[in-house]
N, C-alpha and C positions, 0 to 999 in steps of 0.2 A: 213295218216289221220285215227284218229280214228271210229270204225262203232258207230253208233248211239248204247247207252246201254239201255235198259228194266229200268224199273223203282221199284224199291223196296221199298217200304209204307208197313207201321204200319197195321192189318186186320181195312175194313173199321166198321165204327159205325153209327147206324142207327140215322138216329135224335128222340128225343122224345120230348112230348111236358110235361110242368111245369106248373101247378098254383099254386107253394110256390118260392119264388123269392131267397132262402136261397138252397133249393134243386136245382135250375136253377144255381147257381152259383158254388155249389160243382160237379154240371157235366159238368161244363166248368175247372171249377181247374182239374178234372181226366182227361179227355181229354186234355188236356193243356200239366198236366206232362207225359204222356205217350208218347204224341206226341215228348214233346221236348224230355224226355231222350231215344226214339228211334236213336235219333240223335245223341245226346251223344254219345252212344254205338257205332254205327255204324262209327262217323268220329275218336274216340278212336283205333278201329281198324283198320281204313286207315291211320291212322297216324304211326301206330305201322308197318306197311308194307303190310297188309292184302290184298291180292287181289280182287276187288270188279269188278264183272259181270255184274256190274246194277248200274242203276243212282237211290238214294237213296233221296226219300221225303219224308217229311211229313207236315199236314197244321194245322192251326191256326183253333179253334174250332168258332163258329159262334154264334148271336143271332137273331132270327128271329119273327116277331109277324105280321099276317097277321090279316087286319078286313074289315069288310064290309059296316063301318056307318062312319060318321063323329061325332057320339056323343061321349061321353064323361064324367066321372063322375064330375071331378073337375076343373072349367076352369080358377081355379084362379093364380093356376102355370102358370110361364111360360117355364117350359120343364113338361116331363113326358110325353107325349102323343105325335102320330103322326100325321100329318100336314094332312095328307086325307086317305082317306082309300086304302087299297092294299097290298103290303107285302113291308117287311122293314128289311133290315136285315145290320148286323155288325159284325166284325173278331173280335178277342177277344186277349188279351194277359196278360198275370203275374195275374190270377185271384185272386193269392195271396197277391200282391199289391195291386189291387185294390174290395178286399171285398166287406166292406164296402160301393163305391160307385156304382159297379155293383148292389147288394143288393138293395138299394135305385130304382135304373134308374130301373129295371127287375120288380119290386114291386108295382110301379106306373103304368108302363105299363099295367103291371094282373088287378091292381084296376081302372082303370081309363076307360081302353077298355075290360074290362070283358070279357078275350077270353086269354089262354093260349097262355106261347111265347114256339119258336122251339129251343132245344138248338142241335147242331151235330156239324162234322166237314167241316169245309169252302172246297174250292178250292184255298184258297191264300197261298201257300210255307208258310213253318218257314225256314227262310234264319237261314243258320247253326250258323254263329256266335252270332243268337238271339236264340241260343238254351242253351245258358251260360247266367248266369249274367254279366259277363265281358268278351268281348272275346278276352282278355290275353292267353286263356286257345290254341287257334286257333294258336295265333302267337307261342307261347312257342311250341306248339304239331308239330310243321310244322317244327322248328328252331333246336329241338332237332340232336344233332350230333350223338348219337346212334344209332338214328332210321335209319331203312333202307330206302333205298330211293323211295320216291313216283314220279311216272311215272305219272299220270294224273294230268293234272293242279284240285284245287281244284272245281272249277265253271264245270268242268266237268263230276264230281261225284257228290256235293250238289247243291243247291240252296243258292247262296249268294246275299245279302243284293242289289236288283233293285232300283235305288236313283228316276230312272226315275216314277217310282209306287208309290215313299212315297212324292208323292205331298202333298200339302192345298187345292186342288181343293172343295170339300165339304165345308170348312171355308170361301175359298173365293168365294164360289159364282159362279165357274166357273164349276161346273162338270155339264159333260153330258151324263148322262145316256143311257146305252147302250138298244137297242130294249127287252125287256122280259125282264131285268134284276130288281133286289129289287131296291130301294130306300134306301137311308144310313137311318141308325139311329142314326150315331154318325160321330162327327166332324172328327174325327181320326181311321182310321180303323190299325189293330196291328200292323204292318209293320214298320207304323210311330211312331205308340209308340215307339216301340223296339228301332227305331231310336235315338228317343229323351231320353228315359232314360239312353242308351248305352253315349251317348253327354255329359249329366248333370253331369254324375263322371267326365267325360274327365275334362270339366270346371270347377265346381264347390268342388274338390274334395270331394266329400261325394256321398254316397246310394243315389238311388231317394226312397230307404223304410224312410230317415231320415224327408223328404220334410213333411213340415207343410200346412193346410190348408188357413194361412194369411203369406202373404212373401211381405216384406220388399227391396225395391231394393234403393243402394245407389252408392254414385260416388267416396265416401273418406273414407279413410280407419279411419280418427276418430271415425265414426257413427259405425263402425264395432267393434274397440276397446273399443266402452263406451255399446254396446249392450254383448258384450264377458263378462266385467265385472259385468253388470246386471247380467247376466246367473247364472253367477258363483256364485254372492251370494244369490241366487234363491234357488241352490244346496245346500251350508253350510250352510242356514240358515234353510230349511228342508219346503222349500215352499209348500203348500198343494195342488197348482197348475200343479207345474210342472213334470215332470219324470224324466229329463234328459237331458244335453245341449250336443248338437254333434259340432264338427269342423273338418274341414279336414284332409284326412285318417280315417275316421269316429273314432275320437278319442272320445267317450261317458265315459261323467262326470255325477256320476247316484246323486240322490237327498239324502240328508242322511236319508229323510223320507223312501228311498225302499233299504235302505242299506248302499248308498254310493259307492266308489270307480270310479278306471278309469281303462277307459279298450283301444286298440287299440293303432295305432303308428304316431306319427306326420306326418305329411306331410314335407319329407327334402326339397324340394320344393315348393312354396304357390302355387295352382293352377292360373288361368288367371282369373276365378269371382271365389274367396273362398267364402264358404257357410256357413253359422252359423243356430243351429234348436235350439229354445228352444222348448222343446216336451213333449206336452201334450197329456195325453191318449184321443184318438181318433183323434188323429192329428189334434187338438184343435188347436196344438200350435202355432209359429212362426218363419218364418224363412226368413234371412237378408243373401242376398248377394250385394259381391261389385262387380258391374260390371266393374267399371274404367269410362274412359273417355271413350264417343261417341256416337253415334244413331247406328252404326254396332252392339256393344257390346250390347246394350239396343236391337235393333230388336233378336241376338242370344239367348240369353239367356229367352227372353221370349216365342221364336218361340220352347223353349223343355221344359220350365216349364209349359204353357199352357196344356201339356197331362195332366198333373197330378190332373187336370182340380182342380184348388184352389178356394176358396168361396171370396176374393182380394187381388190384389196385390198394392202396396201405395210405392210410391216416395220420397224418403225424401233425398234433396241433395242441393248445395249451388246451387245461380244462379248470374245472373248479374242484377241488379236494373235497371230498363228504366226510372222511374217515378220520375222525378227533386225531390218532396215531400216525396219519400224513404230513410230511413238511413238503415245503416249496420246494419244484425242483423232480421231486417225486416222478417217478414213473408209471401207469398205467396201463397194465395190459387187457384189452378188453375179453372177455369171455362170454359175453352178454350185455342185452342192451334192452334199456325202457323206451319204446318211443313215443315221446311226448311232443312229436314235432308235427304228425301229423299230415305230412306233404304224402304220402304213399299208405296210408290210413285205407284208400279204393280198391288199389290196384294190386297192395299187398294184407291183406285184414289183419290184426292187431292179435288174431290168434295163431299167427302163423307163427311160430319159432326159428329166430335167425339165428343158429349155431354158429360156435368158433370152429374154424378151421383145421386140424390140429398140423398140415405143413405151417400155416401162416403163423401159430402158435410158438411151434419149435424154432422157427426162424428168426421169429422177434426175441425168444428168453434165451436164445444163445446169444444173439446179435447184442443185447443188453446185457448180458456177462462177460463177451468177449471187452467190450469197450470199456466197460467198467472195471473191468478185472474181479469181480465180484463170482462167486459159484451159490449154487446151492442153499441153504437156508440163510447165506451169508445177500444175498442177492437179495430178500425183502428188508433188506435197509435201506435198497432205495429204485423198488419197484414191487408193485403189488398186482396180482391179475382177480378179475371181478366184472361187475357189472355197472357199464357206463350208462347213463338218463340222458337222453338229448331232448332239449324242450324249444317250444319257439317263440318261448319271452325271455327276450335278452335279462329284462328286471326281476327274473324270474324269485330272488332271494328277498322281492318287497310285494310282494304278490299275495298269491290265495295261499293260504297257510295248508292246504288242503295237500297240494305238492310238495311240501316237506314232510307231510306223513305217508304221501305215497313212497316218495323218495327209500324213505328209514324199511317200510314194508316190502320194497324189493329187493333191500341191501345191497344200492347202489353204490360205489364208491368214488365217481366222478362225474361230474356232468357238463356237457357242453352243448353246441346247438347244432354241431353236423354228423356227426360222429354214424347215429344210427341210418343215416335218410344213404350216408353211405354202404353201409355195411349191409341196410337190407335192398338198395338196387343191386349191388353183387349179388345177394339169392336171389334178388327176380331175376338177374339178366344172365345167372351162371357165371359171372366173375367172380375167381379167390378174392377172398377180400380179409384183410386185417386193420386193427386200430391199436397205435400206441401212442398215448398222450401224457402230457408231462404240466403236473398240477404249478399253475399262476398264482393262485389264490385260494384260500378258505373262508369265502363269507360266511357261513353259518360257526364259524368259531374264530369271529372277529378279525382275518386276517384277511383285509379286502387291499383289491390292486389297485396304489397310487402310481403317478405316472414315476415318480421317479426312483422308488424300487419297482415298478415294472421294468425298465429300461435297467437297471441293473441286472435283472433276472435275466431277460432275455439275452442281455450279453453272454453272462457265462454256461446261459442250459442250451441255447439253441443251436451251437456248434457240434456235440453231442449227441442231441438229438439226434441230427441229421444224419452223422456219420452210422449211428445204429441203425435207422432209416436204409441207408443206402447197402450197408452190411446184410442185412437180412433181407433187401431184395438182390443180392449177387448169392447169397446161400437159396435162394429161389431158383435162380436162374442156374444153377449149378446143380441142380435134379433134371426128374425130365418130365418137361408140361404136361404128359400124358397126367403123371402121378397128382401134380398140382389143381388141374380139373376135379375135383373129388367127386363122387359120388352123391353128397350129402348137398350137391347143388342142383342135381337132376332126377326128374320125377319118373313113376313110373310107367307114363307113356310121354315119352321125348321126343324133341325132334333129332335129326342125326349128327347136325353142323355141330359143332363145339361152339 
């Protein structure tokens, strides 16, 4: 057995306090890289054969803002401030990625509770493979046939990645705070970042630096091919908007307005959700992945986009028609949802109510008049708003007979299989969130999809779609995210981050 080793960390740093929220953030970036490229260096050299004396840490730098009032300057937000007075603090990660909205959440705090935040370094490990942007670097260094051989299991010199620590307890509602300890101030403390951005390449193949602030989630890979071609002529045509479209392997197509060119390498393999970014400066832009079929896929991919905390995320995918008066082609606007999928059954309970949105609402029934040309009661000829059922049997229409009488008793009028597992991780994680789906089929009144009126269909709806899609996240982005954050996604004791 081996003895217990001493612990070797970075000299410590004293915390100091900040009232410019720009300076609070360049002393979490130093802290930051210091901390991780301690680590760097240090497992570089264990890898290489070095013998190490000492268990080697080092932590995640912290935000903290302690008050003494329940006032307030501005109470028309619904984040920026904390829920009562006391101390409140947060771990912090990639302050690189996340600038900008550090910047924001740190600046509200100073202005809103007129009292300087603490920035220093936490007590939470940086688990070593969250000391790399990818931890490629860990498997390659360990794998190496030259290197000489290391004697200690890894976990016994670093700190690696505790799955048991990077709960949602804060998001869901369930943490309990320990006797003396702070109060979260953020949904996500670093750990679970690190988690979740390290995931999003795994699936999605791309950077989470590529991630836009309105993302787009779909079930067919049409909607992806007809968004890919948008992009692209976005790019040659030298749009004023955009910067740059990325797809997996982060291959980036630059705009001929900032030069042009491609830079990066295909993906020889698609990923399991490929990502697509149209990218606008300030991460304005947009970005569309295909999750595939399912409520699993729909709960993953949202439980690691969630960190990157986006201003909405929108649904656009086929579904099944319930409503005898529906044709193919049909529009969907959700208002409500059955969920019969099950994947968030724990963490969200089944009597929780996931409200529609009413920005994400208005957004879509314009965006679906404007394209259509359609107004007014002239517009349910061919788009109807209601209650979508998402289930998680695909054979769901030869199944328990049980589910077509739940169906009829909620006055469902579409059903599909990701629809809700979306709509309600936006209420756990406080992302706006919308669904509009456009009916494929009506099995329950004999009009089931063959492949070759499916492939007809999808020709002429799914261009459409898209563009309404794209339409009502630019009438999004053309408010101000303060207003789009609603109220109706935050409880009444919150943390302060957005």
């Amino acid at each position: 057995m081996h003895p217990a080793l001493k612990v070797l960390t970075p000299p410590q740093l004293a915390a100091e306090a900040f009232t410019d929220a720009a300076a609070a953030v360049a002393r979490l970036d130093e802290i930051y890289e210091r901390n991780t490229r301690f680590l760097r260096e240090r497992f570089e050299a264990y890898a290489s054969g070095e013998p190490l004396a000492t268990r080697v840490r080092a932590t995640y730098p912290f935000v903290r803002i302690t008050t003494a009032t329940h006032a307030r300057v501005d109470s028309r937000l619904s984040y920026g401030f904390v829920a009562r007075p006391g101390v409140h603090e947060t771990t912090v990660t990639r302050p690189d990625l996340f600038r900008a909205y550090l910047t924001e959440q740190i600046g509200l705090l100073i202005e809103n509770h007129s009292v300087p935040v603490e920035i220093g370094e936490s007590n939470e490990p940086i688990p070593v493979h969250f000391a790399y942007r990818r931890d490629m670097n860990i498997a390659a260094a360990l794998s190496a046939g030259d290197k000489p051989a290391i004697e200690r299991p890894l976990r016994d010199v670093f700190d690696t990645p505790d799955l048991a620590a990077m709960d949602d307890a804060i998001a869901n509602g369930t943490w309990q705070l320990p006797p003396g300890a702070p109060e979260p101030l953020a949904l996500f403390r670093a750990a679970r970042i690190d988690y979740s951005l390290h995931r999003l390449y795994h699936y999605t193949g791309t950077d989470p630096e590529h991630f836009q602030n309105y993302v787009i989630f779909t079930n067919y890979q049409f909607y992806v091919d007809a968004f890919s071609r948008f992009c692209r002529e976005r790019m040659t045509s030298g749009h004023p908007g955009s910067d740059a479209f990325v797809e997996p392997g982060n291959v980036i197509t630059r705009n001929v307005r900032v030069g042009g060119g491609t830079s990066g390498i295909a993906a020889v393999r698609m990923p399991q959700m490929p990502a697509f970014h149209l990218v606008d400066p300030g991460d304005r832009g947009i970005t569309m992945v295909n999750i595939g079929t399912g409520p699993s896929n729909a709960r993953n991919v949202t439980d690691h986009v969630a960190v990157l905390r986006p201003h909405a995320w929108l649904m656009l995918g086929h579904c099944a028609g319930l409503g005898n008066t529906q044709k193919l082609g049909d529009y969907v606007l959700a208002h409500g949802y059955v969920r019969e999928d099950h994947v968030l059954d724990q963490e969200l309970p089944l009597g929780v109510p996931v409200p529609a949105l009413a920005e994400m609402q208005v957004a879509l029934e314009q965006a679906v008049g404007e394209v259509t040309g359609l107004q007014g009661f002239e517009l349910k000829r061919v788009m109807r708003t209601g209650t979508v059922a998402s289930v998680d049997n695909r054979n769901w229409e030869i199944g328990d007979p049980g589910i077509i009488r739940r169906l009829s008793q909620s006055r469902a009028i579409a059903l599909d299989m990701e629809s809700a597992a979306i709509a309600a991780n936006g209420f756990r994680f406080r992302v706006p969130y919308g669904t509009l789906l456009c009916v494929s089929d009506k099995p329950l009144h004999g009009e089931i999809k063959l492949a070759g009126m499916a492939g007809e269909f999808y020709r002429q709806r799914v261009g459409q779609h898209l563009e309404i899609g794209l339409k009502a996240l630019e009438k999004l982005k053309a408010q101000e995210w303060e207003r789009l954050h609603s109220r109706k996604l935050r409880s009444f004791a919150e943390v302060a981050f957005q």
